[in-house]
C-alpha positions, 0 to 999 in steps of 0.5 A: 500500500503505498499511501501508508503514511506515518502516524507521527505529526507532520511526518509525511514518512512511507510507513514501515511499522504497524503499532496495534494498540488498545485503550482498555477505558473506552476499547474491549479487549480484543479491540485493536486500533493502529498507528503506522510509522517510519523506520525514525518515529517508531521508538518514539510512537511506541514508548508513548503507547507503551507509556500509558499500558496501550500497546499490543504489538509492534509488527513490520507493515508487510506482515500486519493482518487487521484482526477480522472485525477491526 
């Protein structure tokens, strides 16, 4: 998919990370929303997930598969 744009604000980065995530506040478990990042913003995007107990998984854009119903 080559309009896969990073997540990061004001980045305009082709995407090279999924990072599946989950607020347990407002989301049901197996609920997983996505962000997409850059090789540059992924550390960054995950450990401000990571932060607050949000994220799930970190996976290669290539090999992401969206859970059925997301």
């Amino acid at each position: 998919m080559s309009d896969a744009i990073c997540s990061a604000k004001g980045c305009r980065a082709v995407a090279v990370w999924v990072l599946a995530w989950n607020n347990p506040k407002i989301h049901t478990p197996e609920r997983r929303k996505t962000w997409l990042a850059c090789e540059e913003h992924r550390e960054h995007l995950s450990k401000f997930l990571g932060m607050r107990g949000f994220l799930k998984d970190v996976v290669k854009f290539e090999d992401w598969e969206a859970p059925e119903g997301s």
